[in-house]
N, C-alpha and C positions, 0 to 999 in steps of 0.2 A: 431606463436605458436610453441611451443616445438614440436619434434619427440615422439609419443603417446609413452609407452612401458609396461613392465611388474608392474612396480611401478607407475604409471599415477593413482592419485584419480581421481574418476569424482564426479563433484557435476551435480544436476539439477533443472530443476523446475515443478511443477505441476499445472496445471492453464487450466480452462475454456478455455479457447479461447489464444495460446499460442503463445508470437510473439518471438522478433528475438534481444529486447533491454538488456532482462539480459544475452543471450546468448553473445551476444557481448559484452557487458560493463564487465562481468567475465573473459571472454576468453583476451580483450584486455589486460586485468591487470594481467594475468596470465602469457602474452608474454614479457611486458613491467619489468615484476618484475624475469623474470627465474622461477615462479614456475610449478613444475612436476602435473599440472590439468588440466582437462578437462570440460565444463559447456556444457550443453546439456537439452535442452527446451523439454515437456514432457504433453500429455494430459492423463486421463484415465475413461475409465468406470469405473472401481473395485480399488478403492481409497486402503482398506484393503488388497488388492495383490499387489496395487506400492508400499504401505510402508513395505509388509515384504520382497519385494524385495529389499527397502536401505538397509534394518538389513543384509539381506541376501547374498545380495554381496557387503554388505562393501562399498556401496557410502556414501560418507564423506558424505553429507548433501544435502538439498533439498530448496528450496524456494517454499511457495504454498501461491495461489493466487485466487480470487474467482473461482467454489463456495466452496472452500474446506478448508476455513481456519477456520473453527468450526469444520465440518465433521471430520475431523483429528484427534482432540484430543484424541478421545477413543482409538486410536491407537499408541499413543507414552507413555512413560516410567516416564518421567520426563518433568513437567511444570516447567519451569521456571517465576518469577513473572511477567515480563515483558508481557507474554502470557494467565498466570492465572487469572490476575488483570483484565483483562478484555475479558477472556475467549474468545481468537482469536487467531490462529497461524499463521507468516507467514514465520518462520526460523524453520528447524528442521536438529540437529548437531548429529549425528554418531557418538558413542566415543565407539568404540569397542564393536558395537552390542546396545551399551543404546541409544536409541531416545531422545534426548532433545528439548524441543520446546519451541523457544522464538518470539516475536513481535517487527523486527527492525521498521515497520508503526509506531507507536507512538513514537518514538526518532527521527523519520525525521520531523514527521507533529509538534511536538514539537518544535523540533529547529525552523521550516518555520515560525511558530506564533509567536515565540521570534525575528528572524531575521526581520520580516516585522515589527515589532513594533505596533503592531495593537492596538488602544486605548481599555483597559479593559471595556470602556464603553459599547462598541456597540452592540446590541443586535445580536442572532446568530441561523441560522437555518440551521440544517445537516441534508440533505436529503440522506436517507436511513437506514438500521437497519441491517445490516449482520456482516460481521468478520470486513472490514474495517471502516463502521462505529462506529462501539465498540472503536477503536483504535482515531477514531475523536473527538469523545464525550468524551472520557479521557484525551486528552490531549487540547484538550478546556476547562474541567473545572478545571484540573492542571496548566493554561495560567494564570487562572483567571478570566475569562468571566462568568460570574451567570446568565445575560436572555437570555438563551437557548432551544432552540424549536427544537427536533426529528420529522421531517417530515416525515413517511413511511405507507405507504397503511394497511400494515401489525401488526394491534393492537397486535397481540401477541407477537412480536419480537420489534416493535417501542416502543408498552408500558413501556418492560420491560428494554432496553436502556434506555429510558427516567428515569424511577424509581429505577435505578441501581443510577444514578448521580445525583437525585437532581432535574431531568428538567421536561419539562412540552413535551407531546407527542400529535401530530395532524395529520388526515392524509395526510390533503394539507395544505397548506401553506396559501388559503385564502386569505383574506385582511391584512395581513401584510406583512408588509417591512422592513425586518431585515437587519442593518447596516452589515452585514456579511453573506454572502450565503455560503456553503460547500456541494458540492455533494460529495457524498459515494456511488452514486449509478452505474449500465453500462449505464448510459444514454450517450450516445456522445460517445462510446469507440466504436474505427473501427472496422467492422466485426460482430457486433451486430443489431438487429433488430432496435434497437433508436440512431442508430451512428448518424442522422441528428438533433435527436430530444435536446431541449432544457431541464434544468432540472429544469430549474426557468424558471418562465415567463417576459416578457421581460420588462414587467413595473416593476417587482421586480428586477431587474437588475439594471436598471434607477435609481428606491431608495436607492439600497444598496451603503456603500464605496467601500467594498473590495467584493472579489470573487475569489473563492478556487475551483477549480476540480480537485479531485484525478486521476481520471481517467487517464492513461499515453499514453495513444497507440489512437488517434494523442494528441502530446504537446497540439496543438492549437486545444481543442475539440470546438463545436458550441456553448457552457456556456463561455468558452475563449476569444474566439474572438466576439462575442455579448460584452464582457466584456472592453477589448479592446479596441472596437470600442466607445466606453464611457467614456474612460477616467479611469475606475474605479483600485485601484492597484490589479494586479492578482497573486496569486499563483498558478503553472501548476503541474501537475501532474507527468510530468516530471522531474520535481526539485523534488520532494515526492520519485520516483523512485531511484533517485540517489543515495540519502543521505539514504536508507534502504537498499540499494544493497552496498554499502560502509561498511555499520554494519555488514551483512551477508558475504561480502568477507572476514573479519576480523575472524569472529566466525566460518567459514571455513579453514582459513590457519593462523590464529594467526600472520599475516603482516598486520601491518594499512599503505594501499598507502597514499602518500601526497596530499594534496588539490587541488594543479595541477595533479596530476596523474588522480583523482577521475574527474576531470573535464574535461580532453580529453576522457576518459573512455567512459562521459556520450557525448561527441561527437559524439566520434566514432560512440556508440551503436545507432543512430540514422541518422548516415548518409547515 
């Protein structure tokens, strides 16, 4: 890392339950490229006092992460469409006091849908309704995927996910077996009360092809490695991780690291 000094930005992040992956996968690319920053991991009660505290002193920008990536909005300046389109924040950029608020989630879980080449057949069920499901459910039906099912306990928020896109909204998942499972939820994410807990059950596991959990803090959550252990193709949460902290280090310092840079990054930030 650089020598801190009077010119040092620091960016951060704001997050429920706050680990130690974006601090390092920023911080690495910040030593590895010479830039003058600092990243610095951040929880808070009073969501309204961490943000007038970016305006206020001038932190270049912030990452936020559940549960704060709707709560946010009434508090930044300017939406950007990436954010407004599906009313979820989880980049917000400093530009001399103006808050800008964008969504790198949907450009990652984008790309991973294209990358895996997943058959437009398959049928699809995203379990949960908050800021990162909003950003699931957009770009599943920008993929191309049309039978889609919003799983979330919560009719008021699953409803209206579901009837924003088109899909059909339930609050368990029941007797179907959707060729593609996607959790959006904390089920499996370390340090939470359902870190053990599965988000599907395990004969819908068995059914499905593929299997997606965003969740990143462990790669390998218990939806994973059930997965895994099946044969089935996975997308990790960690790969999701990467390729959004790659977008936000960009709309932070206006350097796009290389594809190798960005991949020992996401080593590092997890060794």
């Amino acid at each position: 890392m650089n020598q801190l000094d009077k010119d040092t930005l620091l960016c951060i992040s704001l997050s429920g339950r706050p680990s130690n992956i974006g601090t390092r996968f920023h911080n690495y690319l910040y030593g590895e490229l010479g830039l003058n920053f600092v990243y610095k991991a951040f929880t808070t009660n009073d969501l309204q006092a961490a943000v007038g505290g970016i305006r206020a002193l001038g932190i270049r920008g912030a990452g936020v992460s559940m549960p704060f990536k709707e709560q946010i909005i009434e508090y930044v300046d300017v939406m950007h469409e990436s954010a407004s389109v599906i009313e979820s924040v989880n980049t917000v950029v400093n530009e001399d006091g103006v808050l800008h608020a964008h969504n790198t989630d949907y450009q990652a879980i984008a790309n991973l849908l294209r990358d895996n080449a997943l058959p437009h057949s398959l049928s699809v069920a995203v379990a949960g309704s908050g800021g990162m499901a909003k950003a699931v459910v957009a770009a599943v039906r920008d993929y191309g995927f049309t039978d889609v099912t919003v799983v979330a306990r919560n009719e008021t928020t699953g409803g209206a996910v579901a009837k924003q896109y088109g899909f059909e909204w339930r609050p368990e998942l029941g007797a179907a077996r959707p060729g593609l499972l996607i959790n959006a939820t904390p089920v499996g994410m370390a340090g939470g009360p359902e870190a053990d807990d599965l988000a599907f059950e395990l004969d819908a596991i068995d059914a499905a092809e593929a299997v997606f959990d965003v969740v990143a803090m462990p790669a390998a959550t218990p939806l994973i490695r059930a997965a895994a252990e099946r044969h089935k193709t996975v997308i990790t949460g960690a790969e999701v991780i990467a390729l959004q902290a790659a977008e936000q280090f960009v709309l932070y310092t206006g350097v796009r690291p290389s594809p190798e840079e960005i991949r020992r990054a996401s080593e590092y930030s997890r060794s």
